[in-house]
C-alpha positions as CSV (number, residue, x, y, z in Angstrom):
1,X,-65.8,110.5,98.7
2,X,-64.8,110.1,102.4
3,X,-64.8,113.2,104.8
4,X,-63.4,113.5,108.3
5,X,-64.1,117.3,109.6
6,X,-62.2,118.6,112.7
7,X,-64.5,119.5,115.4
8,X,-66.4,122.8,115.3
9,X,-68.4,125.5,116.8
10,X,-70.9,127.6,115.2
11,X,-70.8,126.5,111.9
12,X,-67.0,127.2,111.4
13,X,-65.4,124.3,109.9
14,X,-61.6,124.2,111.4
15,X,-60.4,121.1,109.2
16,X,-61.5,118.8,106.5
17,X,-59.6,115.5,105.9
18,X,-60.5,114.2,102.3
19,X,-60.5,110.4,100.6
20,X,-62.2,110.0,97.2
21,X,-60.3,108.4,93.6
22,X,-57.2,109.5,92.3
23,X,-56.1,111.1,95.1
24,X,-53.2,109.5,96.5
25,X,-51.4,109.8,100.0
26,X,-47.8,111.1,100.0
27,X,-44.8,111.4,102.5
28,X,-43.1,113.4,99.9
29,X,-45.9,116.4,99.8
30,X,-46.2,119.0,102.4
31,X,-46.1,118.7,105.9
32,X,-49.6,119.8,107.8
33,X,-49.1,120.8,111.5
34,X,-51.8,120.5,113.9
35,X,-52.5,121.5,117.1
36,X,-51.1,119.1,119.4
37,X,-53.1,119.9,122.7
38,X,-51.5,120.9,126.0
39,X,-49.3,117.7,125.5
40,X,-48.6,116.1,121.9
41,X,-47.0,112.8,123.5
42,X,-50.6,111.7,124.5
43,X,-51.0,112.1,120.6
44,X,-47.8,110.0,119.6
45,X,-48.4,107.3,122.3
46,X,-51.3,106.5,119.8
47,X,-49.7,106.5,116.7
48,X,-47.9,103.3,116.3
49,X,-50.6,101.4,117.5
50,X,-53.1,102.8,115.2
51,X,-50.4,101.6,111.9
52,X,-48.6,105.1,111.7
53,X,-44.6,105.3,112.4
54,X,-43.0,108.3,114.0
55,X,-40.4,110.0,111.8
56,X,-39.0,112.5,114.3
57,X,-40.3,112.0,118.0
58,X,-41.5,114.5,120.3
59,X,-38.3,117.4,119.9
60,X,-37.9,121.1,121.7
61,X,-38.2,123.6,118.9
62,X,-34.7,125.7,119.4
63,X,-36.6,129.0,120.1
64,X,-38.0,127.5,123.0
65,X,-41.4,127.8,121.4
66,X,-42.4,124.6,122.4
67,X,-42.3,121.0,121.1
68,X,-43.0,119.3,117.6
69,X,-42.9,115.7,116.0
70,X,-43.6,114.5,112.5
71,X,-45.2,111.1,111.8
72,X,-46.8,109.0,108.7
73,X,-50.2,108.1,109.8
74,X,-51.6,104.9,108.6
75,X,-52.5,105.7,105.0
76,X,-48.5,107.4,104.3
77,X,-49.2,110.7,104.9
78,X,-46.7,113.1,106.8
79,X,-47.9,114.6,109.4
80,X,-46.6,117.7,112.0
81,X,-47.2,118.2,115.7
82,X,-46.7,121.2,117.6
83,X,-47.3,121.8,121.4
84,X,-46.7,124.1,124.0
85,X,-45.3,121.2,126.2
């Protein structure tokens, strides 16, 4: 098994990103949204280079909430953004 945890503070574990057999990545699952920082176009600059494609680019949520985007990262999973700018 493979395991990628999100950082942390004080022994509280904020995200765990799991690989091991028979699990298998999907675009057709659910969509996980994560914290895209101040800015998420510093995130989705990245993604293409790093083998994932951008499904829906960086868009202003219609109750002015702030922005999102969705993306497949390299192994096929979808992927959500959301940021205040």
């Amino acid at each position: 098994m493979e395991m990628g945890l999100f950082p942390y503070q004080n022994q509280m574990v904020t995200g765990v990103i799991m690989k091991t057999e028979g699990y298998e990545p999907s675009a057709k699952g659910i969509t996980i949204y994560l914290n895209g920082g101040d800015n998420l176009q510093i995130i989705l600059d990245k993604i293409e280079g790093n083998g994932g494609k951008i499904i829906i680019p960086k868009t202003h949520h219609a109750d002015e909430s702030g922005y999102f985007a969705i993306f497949h990262d390299s192994e096929g999973n979808k992927i959500g953004l959301h940021s205040p700018n």
